[in-house]
Phi, psi and omega in degrees: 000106179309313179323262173348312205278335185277353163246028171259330200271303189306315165316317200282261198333357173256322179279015164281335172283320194309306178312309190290326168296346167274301193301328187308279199334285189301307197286303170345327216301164167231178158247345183283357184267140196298153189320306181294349225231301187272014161292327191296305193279028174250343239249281189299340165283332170294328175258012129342290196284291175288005141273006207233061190171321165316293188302307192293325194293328204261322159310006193253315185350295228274322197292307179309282190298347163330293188306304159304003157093030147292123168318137184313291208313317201271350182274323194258267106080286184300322171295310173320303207281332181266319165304298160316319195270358158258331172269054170234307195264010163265330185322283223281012132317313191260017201265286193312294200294315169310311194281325183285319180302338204243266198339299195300326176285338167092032189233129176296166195263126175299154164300318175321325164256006137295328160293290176327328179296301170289005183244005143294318154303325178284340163314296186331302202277348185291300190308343189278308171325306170273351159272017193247030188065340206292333189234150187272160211313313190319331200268355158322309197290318162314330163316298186306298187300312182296339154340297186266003191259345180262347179303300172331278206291352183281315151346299197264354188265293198302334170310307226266350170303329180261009165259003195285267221287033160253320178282350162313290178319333169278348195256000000 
């Protein structure tokens, strides 16, 4: 099963970001930064982290009912349908709450996390397809991949935001 192995693949590399965006956050940390500036980047690093724990828990998802003797289709379906109903209310948590921290720090909201909004919706909607049958079960893995491409770039947001306000300071 290919399937498997790419979303085993997919577990590591999201819980490699996960390490790294904690550790970048700590060797990062300053004191000198103003309240609002470091709410953001507590802000983006939480949510670094619970999409990047996310992308693992759910590329592991599908093999336990495997094990327990579920069909892939009906497996992916089932994952599709648990996957959704954890991600649909974090989409609109970290939507919300990311657009108030960038108000409040005075900071404009990058396109990137406006690209990010929309290709995290469009997870949505590949996962509503797929648990609702409409589509075959295989296109989890795509959910998952996009899933893990937001993982990324939250990964790179929080690096170069905290090498941005570390070379301000050198400066």
């Amino acid at each position: 099963m290919h399937e498997f192995d790419f979303l085993f693949v997919v577990a590591e590399i999201a819980v490699a970001f996960t390490g790294f965006a904690g550790l970048v956050a700590v060797l990062a940390r300053r004191a000198d930064r103003c309240l609002e500036h470091e709410r953001l980047d507590s802000s983006r690093l939480e949510s670094a982290l619970s999409i990047s724990l996310l992308t693992a828990g759910f590329a592991l998802f599908p093999d336990l009912p495997i094990q327990l003797g579920l069909s892939p289709e009906h497996a992916f379906r089932l994952a599709s349908v648990c996957f959704l109903l954890v991600s649909a209310p974090l989409f609109f948590r970290f939507t919300v709450l990311q657009v108030a921290q960038y108000r409040k720090a005075k900071v404009d909201l990058p396109i990137s996390y406006l690209a990010n909004s929309a290709i995290y919706f469009c997870h949505l909607i590949i996962l509503g397809l797929c648990a609702s049958g409409l589509i075959d079960g295989k296109y989890y893995l795509v959910a998952v991949f996009l899933l893990l491409y937001i993982s990324a770039t939250g990964f790179l947001r929080v690096f170069v935001s905290l090498a941005q306000s570390n070379l301000a300071s050198v400066k």
